[in-house]
C-alpha positions in Angstrom: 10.7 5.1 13.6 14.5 5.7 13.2 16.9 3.2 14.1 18.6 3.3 17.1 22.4 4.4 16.6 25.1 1.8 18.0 27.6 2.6 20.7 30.0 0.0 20.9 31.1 -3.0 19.6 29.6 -6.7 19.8 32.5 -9.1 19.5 30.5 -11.8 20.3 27.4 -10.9 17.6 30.5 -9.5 14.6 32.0 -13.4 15.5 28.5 -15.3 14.6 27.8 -12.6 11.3 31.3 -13.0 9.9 29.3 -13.6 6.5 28.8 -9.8 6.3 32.3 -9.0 6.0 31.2 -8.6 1.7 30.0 -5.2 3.0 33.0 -2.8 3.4 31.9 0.0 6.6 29.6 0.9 9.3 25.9 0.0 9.9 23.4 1.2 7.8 20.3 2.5 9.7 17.8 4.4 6.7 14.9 2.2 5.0 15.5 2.2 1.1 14.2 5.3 -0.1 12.2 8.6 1.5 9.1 7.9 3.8 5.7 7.3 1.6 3.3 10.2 1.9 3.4 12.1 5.1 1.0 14.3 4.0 -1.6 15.6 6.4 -5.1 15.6 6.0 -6.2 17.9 3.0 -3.0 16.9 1.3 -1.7 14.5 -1.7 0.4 11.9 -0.2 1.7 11.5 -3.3 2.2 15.1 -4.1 5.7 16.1 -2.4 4.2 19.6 -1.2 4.7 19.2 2.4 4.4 21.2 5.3 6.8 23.3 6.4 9.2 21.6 8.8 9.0 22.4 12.6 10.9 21.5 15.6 10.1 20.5 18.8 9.4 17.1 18.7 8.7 15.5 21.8 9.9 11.9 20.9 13.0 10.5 22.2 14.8 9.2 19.4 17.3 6.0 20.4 18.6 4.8 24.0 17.9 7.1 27.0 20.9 8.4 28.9 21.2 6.9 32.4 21.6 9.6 35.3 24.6 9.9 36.9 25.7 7.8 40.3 25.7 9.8 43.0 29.4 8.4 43.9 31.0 8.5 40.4 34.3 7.7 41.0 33.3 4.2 42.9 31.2 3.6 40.0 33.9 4.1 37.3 36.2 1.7 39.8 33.9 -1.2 39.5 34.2 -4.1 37.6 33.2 -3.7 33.7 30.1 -5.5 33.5 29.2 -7.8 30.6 28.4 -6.2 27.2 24.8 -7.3 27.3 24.1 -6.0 30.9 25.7 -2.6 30.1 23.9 -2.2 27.4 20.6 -3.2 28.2 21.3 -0.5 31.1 21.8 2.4 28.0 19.0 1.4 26.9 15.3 2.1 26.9 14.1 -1.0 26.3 10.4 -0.4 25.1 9.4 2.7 22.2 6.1 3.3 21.4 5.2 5.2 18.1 2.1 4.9 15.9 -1.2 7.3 15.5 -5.3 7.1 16.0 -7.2 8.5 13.2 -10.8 8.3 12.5 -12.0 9.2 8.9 -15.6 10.4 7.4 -16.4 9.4 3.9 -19.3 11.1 2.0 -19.3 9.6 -1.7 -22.1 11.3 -4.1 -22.7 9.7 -7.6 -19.3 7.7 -7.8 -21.2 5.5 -10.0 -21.0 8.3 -12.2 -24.8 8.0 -12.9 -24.6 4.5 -14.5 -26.3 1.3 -13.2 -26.2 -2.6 -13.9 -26.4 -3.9 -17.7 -28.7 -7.0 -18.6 -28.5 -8.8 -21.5 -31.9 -8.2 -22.6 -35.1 -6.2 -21.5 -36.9 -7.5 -18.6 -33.9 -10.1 -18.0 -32.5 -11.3 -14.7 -29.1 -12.0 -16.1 -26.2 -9.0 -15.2 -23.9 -8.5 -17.9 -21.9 -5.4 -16.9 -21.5 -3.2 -13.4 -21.4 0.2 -13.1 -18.1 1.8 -12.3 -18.5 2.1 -8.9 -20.9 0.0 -6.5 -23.9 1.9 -5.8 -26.5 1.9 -2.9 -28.3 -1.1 -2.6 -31.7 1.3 -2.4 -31.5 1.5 -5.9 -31.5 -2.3 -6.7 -29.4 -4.5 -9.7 -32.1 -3.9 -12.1 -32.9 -0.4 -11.8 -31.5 2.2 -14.9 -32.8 5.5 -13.6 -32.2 6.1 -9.8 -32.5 9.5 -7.7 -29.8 7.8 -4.4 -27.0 8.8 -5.2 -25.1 9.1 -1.8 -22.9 6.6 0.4 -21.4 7.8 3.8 -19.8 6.3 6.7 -17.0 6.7 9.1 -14.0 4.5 10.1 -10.7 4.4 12.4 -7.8 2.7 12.8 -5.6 2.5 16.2 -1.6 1.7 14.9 0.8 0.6 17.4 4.5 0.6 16.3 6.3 -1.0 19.2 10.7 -1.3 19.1 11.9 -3.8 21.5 15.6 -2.7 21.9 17.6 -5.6 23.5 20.5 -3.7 23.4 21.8 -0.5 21.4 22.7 -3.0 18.7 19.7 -5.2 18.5 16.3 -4.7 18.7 12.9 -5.9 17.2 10.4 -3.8 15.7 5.8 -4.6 15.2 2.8 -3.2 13.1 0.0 -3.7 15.0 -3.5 -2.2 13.8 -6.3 -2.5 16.4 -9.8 -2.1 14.5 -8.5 -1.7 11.2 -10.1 0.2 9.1 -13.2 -0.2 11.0 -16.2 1.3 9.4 -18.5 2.8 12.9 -21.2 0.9 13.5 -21.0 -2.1 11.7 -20.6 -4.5 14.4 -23.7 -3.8 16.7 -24.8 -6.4 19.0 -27.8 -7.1 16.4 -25.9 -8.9 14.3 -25.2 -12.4 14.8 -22.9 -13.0 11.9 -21.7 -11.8 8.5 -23.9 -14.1 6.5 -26.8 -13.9 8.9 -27.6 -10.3 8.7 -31.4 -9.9 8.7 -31.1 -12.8 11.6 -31.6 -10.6 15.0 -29.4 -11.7 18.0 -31.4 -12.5 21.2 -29.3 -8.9 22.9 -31.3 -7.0 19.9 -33.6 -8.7 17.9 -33.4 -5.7 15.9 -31.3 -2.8 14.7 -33.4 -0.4 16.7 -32.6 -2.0 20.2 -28.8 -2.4 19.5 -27.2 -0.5 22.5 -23.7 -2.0 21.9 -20.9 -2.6 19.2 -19.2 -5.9 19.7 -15.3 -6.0 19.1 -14.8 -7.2 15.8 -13.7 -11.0 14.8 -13.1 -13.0 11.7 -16.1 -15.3 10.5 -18.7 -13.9 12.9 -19.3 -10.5 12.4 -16.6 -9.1 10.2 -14.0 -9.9 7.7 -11.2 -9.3 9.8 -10.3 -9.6 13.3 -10.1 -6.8 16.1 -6.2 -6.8 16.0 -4.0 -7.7 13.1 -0.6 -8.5 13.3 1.3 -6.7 9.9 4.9 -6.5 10.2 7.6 -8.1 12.9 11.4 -8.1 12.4 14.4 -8.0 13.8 17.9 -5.6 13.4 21.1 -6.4 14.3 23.9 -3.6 14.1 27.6 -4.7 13.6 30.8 -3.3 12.5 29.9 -4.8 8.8 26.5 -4.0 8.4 22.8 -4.3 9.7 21.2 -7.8 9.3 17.3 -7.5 9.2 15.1 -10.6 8.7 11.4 -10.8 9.1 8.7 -9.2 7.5 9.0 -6.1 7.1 8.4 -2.8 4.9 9.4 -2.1 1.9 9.8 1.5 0.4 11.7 2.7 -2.3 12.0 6.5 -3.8 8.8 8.1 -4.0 6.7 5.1 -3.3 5.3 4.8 -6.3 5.5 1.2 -6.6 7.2 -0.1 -3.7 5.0 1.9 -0.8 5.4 1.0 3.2 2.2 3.0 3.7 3.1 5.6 6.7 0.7 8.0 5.6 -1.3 9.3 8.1 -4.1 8.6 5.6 -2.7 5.2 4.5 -5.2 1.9 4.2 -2.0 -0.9 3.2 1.4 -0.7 2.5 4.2 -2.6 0.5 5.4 -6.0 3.2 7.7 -8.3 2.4 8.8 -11.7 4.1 13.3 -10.9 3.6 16.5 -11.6 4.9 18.2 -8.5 4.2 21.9 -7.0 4.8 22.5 -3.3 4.5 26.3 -1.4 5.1 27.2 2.2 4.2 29.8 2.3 1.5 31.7 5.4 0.4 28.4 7.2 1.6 25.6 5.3 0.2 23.9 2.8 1.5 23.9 -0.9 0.1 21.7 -3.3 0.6 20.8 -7.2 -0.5 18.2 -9.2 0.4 16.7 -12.9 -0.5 13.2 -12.7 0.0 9.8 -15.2 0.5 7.7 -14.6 -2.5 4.7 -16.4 -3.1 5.3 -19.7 -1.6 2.2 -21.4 -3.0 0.6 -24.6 -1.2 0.8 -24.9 2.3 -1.0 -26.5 5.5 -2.5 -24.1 6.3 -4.7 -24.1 3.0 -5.6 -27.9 3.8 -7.7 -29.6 6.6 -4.2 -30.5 8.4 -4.0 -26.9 8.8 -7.7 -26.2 9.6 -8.0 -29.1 12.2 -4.5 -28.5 13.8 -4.3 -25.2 15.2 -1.3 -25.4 16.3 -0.3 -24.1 13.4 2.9 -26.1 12.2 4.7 -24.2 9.1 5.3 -27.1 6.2 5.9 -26.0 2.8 3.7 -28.8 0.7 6.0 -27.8 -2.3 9.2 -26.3 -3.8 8.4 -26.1 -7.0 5.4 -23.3 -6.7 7.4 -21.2 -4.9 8.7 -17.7 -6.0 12.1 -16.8 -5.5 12.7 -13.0 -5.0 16.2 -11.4 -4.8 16.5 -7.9 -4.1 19.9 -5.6 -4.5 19.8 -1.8 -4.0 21.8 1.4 -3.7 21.1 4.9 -2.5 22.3 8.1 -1.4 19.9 9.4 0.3 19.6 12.7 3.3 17.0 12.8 6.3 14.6 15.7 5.0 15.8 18.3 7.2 19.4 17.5 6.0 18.1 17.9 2.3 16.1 21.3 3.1 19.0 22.5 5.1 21.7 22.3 2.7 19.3 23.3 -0.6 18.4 26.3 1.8 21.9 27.7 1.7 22.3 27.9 -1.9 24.0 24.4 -2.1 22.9 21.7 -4.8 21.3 18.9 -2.6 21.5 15.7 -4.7 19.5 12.0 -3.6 19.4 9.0 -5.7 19.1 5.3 -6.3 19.0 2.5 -8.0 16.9 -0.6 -7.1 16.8 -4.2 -9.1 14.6 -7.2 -7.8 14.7 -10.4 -9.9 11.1 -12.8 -9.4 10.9 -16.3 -10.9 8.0 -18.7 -10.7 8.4 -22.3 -12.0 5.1 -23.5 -11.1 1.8 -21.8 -9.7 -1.3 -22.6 -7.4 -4.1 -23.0 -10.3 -7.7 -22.9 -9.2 -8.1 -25.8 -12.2 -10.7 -29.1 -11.2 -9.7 -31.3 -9.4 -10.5 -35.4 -9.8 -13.5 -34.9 -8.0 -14.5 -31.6 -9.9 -14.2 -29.2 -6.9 -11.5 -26.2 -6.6 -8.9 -26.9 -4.1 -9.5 -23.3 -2.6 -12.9 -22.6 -3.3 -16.1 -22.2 -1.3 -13.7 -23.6 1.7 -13.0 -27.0 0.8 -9.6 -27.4 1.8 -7.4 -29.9 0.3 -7.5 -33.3 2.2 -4.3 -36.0 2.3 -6.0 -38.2 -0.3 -6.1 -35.5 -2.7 -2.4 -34.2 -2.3 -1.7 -37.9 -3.0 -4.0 -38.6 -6.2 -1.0 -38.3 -9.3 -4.2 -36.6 -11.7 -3.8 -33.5 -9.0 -1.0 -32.3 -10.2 -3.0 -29.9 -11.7 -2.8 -28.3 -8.6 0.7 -26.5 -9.1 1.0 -26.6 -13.2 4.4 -25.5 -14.9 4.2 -21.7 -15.5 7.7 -20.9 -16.2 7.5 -17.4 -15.1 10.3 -14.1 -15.2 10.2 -10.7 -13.9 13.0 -7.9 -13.8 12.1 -5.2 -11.7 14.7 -2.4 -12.1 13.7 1.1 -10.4 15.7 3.9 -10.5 14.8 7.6 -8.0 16.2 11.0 -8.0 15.6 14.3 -6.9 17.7 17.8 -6.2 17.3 20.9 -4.4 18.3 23.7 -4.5 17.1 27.1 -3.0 13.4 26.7 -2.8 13.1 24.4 -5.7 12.5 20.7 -5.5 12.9 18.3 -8.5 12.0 14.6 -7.8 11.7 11.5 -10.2 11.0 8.0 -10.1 10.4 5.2 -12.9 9.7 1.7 -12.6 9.8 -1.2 -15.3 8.6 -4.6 -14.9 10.0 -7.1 -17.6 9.4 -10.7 -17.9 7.4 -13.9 -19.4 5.0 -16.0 -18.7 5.5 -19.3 -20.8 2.4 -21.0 -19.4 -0.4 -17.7 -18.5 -3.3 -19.9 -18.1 -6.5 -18.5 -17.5 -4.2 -14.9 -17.7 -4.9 -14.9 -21.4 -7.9 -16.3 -23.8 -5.9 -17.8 -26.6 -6.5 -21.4 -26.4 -3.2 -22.5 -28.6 -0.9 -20.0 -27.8 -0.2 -19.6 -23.8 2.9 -17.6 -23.4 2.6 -13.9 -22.3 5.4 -11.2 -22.6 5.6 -8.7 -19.6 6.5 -5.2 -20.8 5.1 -2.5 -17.8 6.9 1.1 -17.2 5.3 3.5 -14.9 7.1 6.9 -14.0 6.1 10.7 -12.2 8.6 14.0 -12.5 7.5 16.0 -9.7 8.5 19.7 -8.4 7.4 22.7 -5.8 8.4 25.5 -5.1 8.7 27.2 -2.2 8.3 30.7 -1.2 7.8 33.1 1.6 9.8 31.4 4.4 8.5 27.8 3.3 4.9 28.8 3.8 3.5 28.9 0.4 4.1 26.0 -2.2 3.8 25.6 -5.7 3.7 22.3 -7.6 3.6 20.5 -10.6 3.6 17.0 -10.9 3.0 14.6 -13.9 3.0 10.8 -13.9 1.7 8.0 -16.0 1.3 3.7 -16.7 1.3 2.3 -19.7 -1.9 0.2 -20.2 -2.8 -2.5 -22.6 -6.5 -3.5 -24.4 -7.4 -5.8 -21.4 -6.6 -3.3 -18.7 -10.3 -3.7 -17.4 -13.0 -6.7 -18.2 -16.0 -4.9 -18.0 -18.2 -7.8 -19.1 -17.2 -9.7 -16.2 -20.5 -9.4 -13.7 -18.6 -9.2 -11.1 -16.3 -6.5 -12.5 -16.2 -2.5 -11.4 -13.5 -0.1 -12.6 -11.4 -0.7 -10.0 -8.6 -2.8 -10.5 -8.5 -4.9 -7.2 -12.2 -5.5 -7.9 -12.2 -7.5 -11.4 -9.5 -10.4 -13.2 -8.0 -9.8 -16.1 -7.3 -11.9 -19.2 -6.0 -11.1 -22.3 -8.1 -11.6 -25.8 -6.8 -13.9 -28.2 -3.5 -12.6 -30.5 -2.4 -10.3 -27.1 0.2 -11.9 -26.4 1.9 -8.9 -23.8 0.8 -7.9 -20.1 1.5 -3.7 -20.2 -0.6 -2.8 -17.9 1.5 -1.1 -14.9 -0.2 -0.5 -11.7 1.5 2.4 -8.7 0.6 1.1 -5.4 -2.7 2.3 -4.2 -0.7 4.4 -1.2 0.5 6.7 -3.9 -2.3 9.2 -3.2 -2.8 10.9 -6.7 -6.3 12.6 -5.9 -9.5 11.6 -4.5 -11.7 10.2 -6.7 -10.7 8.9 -10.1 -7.6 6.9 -9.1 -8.0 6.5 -5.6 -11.8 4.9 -5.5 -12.9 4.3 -9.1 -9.9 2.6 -10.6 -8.1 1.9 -7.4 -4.7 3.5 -8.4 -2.8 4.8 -11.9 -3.4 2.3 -14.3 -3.7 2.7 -18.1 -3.0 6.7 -17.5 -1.2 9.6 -17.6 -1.8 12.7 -15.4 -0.9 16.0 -15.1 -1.3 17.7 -11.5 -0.7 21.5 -10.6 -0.9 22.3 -6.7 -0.8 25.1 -4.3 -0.6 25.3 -0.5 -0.4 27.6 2.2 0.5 27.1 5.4 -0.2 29.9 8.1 1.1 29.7 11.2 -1.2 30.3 14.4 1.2 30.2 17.0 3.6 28.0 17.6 4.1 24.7 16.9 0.0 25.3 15.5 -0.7 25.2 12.1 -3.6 25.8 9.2 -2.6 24.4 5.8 -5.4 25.2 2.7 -4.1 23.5 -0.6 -5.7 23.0 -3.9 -5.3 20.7 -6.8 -6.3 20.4 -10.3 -5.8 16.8 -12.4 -6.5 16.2 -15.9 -6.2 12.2 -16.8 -5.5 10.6 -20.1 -5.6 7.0 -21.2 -2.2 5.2 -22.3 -4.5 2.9 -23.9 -7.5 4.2 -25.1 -9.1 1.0 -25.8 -9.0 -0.4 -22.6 -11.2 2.2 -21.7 -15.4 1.8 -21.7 -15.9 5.3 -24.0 -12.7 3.7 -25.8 -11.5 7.8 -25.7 -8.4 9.3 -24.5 -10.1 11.5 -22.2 -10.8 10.1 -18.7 -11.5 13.1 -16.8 -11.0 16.6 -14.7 -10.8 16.9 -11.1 -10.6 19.1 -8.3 -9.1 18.7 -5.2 -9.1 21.4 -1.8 -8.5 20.6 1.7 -8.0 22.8 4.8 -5.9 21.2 7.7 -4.9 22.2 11.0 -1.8 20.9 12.7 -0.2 20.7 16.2 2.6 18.8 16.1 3.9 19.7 19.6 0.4 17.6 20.8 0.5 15.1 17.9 -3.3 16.6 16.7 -4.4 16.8 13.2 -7.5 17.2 11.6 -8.5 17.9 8.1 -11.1 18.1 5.5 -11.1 17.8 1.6 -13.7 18.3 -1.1 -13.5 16.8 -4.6 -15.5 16.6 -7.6 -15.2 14.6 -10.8 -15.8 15.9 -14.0 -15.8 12.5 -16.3 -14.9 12.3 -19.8 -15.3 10.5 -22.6 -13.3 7.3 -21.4 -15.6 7.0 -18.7 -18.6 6.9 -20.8 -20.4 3.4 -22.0 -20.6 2.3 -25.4 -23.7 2.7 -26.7 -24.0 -0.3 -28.6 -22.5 -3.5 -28.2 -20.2 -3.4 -31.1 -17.3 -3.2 -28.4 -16.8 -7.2 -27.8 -15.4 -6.1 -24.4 -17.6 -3.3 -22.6 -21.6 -3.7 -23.0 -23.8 -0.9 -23.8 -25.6 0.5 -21.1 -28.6 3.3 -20.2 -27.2 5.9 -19.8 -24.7 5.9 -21.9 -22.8 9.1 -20.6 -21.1 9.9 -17.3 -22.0 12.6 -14.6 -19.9 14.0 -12.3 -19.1 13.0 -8.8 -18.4 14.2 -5.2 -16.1 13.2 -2.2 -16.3 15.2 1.3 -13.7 14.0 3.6 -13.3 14.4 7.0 -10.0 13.5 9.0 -9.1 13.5 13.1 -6.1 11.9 14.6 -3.7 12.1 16.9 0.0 10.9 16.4 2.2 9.7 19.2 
């Protein structure tokens, strides 16, 4: 959604934002950085060979012109109206912009042939998890198992709504109506989540289900029908833009700071910020004091479970994390970019991003007096545990830094596209807790870089592109706790502690919207962690008629540990794999549908130990890794 473009002046609003007068010119209407992915189905996200651009959208972009009076000149010799009525009169009040997709998943062997580990022969007691979870026909104790397949489907209905009060103000919503619902798993059969083989009296069994119920949190799924993820407000004066609320955040590339507007997307990068933006000699500033973590609240006690009205109240001060944010960037729309590489000129974007996070104290899951977690299994804290003194356990002194500078660049010229981004994060952690295993020595250094150099070229009227992309995070030895029961491959799956005498966290994670490939990063480790990659690409786009499209594009990646020993093969080697997709596009009609294929050719780093000399990763049967397959299907249609 662009911004809409002001008109005139607010006297009135520049009066009440005086504060803004730091900033030096006109309003600043681009989010930080180029939009995250936009890739359609088929395609890397995170790639940066897009399709070619088209034109002929549809949308109305900003206000809508009133028609003319029929008498003109009485109209021009009335009375000026007030600002607010005039405007709201230029303006269309309600936009409407967001997409409905619906996705097919078909997952062979992404366990990559491994199963559960025991600790002995004929024991009960799990010691280790495959990489992947895999069908529950196969069982925990099971080595040697001929299913090998998952499948399912699932959609998603996003609503992006912009209220515009005036030209000048206006307030924008994410809104995602069954989210990432998978189809089918909320039949009128089931009574609840933790009820499942309990029949409903509708259907007393799966085979008489005629219905799917609408989803809702603590019945029959984990989230609710609609979710609520973003709302915030703009305000356009003659200094600057004020936007507070939460809101996305996107920087460069998106390979760590990701809003997620893929049409592929799961998440995204929000953040709770007060932020001022203002063009100055051509680039766009912007500061902003954000909401980190703000640890204890009502909400996670019984006040907040038995009062649903929902009063905000902060229980403390001290666990909160202050986040500060300053950025600048020069930055083109991508038709502006293209345009002006197109004609032989040297197209030039960058910026520069620094956020400074500090954590005095933090929300511990340590015992309380009466030997129960204050956040676990449900039990909420009550009042006469926030006022026992021995609970001040609760929020122990962490002392905690991070500096988070991130710097983005890329040029054009003629049909070739250069683009990089890098991203440090620096800090300490004088009190790391349960984050590390060394019992006399708690503080923890925070050294993380993570980088990708991307470029394509394109040839034959912008309908065939070729790419090269290569990208990496460092790791550490405790990327991964693979003796944790609970713990696969992927990151978002498993905690992490480091062993005794580490005293540095390295491992840097890209977001998990930063669409790589399809298999190894995406699903089995959740993102690039511990890596380094190196991507060729080709695509071809062929146009059908107008405004109608069919894309086929092909990838090869070859992945590398930082780290080797934070790997379960403790090898180098993580793997080779293959990505093709064929879409079809009508952007005219907002249709797109899509299919990719992709197979996994694991390497030595994937591979278990095979004996348990490795303190961290247990020997399993089999020892090796086998490949693995992805089909992917893709429908949706974007308004």
């Amino acid at each position: 959604m662009k911004s809409v473009k002001p008109v005139r002046k607010l006297g009135v609003v520049v009066a009440s934002l005086s504060f803004l007068g730091l900033f030096a010119a006109g309003p600043a209407f681009a989010q930080m950085g180029s939009p995250g992915g936009g890739m359609m189905p088929g395609m890397s996200p995170g790639g940066g060979m897009r399709p070619p651009t088209q034109g002929g959208d549809d949308h109305t972009e900003g206000p809508a012109e009133a028609a003319p009076d029929q008498d003109k000149d009485d109209e021009e010799n009335k009375p000026l109206a007030p600002l607010s009525e005039a405007a709201r009169r230029r303006t269309q009040v309600l936009e409407l912009d967001g997409y409905f997709r619906m996705r097919t998943d078909w997952l062979r062997n992404l366990h990559l042939g491994q199963g559960y580990v025991v600790d002995a022969p004929g024991s009960t007691n799990v010691v280790g998890t495959p990489p992947f979870p895999r069908t529950i026909d196969c069982g925990v104790f099971s080595v040697d198992c001929d299913k090998k397949n998952l499948g399912s489907g699932n959609m998603r209905l996003r609503l992006e709504p912009t209220i515009n009060i005036s030209d000048q103000v206006r307030v924008l919503a994410q809104i995602d109506v069954l989210d990432n619902l998978i189809a089918g798993s909320t039949p009128d059969s089931l009574v609840r989540t933790d009820r499942v083989t309990t029949g409903s009296g509708v259907s007393p069994s799966s085979i008489f289900s005629n219905s799917q119920d609408p989803p809702e949190l603590g019945q029959n799924s984990s989230v609710s029908s609609m979710r609520a993820k973003r709302a915030w407000g703009e305000v356009d004066t003659e200094f600057g833009t004020l936007k507070f609320g939460r809101m996305p955040w996107h920087f460069g590339r998106g390979m760590m700071f990701n809003a997620g507007r893929c049409l592929d997307c799961d998440g995204g990068t929000n953040v709770d910020r007060l932020m001022v933006m203002s063009k100055l000699w051509g680039h766009d500033v912007a500061a902003s004091w954000d909401y980190g973590a703000q640890g204890f609240t009502a909400n996670t006690t019984t006040l907040g479970i038995n009062d649903r009205s929902n009063i905000p109240l902060d229980l403390s001060q001290r666990d909160d994390t202050l986040q500060l944010m300053a950025s600048i960037t020069k930055m083109q729309s991508d038709e502006q970019f293209r345009s002006e590489a197109s004609r032989g000129e040297v197209s030039v974007n960058y910026g520069a991003q620094f956020v400074y996070r500090s954590n005095n104290r933090a929300v511990t899951n340590n015992p309380n007096t009466d030997g129960v977690k204050p956040t676990a299994n449900n039990s909420a804290l009550t009042p006469q545990q926030l006022a026992n003194p021995a609970d001040t356990t609760f929020t122990p002194p962490v002392n905690a830094l991070a500096l988070i500078p991130s710097v983005w660049f890329k040029l054009g010229w003629k049909a070739l596209t250069i683009e990089f981004e890098s991203n440090a994060v620096l800090g300490k952690i004088d009190n790391a807790g349960d984050l590390t295993a060394d019992p006399s020595n708690k503080k923890l250094d925070i050294r993380q870089l993570g980088w990708v150099l991307a470029s394509d070229l394109s040839l034959f009227k912008n309908s065939f592109f070729i790419g090269l992309e290569t990208g990496g995070a460092t790791g550490d030895k405790s990327s991964f706790n693979g003796k944790d029961p609970n713990s696969y491959l992927n990151y978002r799956w498993q905690s992490e502690q480091q062993q005794a005498g580490d005293h540095s966290i390295s491992n840097f994670h890209f977001s998990p919207e930063y669409h790589v490939d399809q298999i190894l990063f995406r699903r089995i480790l959740g993102t690039v962690t511990n890596a380094i990659y190196i991507k060729p690409q080709l695509a071809y786009w062929l146009t059908l008629a107008e405004q109608k499209q069919l894309g086929l594009n092909g990838a090869v990646i070859y992945s590398a540990a930082s780290v080797s020993a934070g790997t379960p093969g403790d090898a180098r080697n993580l793997g080779l794999e293959t990505n093709v997709g064929l879409t079809y596009r009508n952007p005219a009609d907002g249709f797109y549908a899509g299919i990719t294929w992709a197979v996994l050719f694991p390497m030595a780093g994937l591979e278990r130990p095979s004996s348990d000399a490795n303190p961290r990763w247990p020997a399993g049967n089999p020892t090796g890794a086998s490949s693995a397959q992805v089909l992917r299907g893709f429908v949706g249609i974007q308004f």
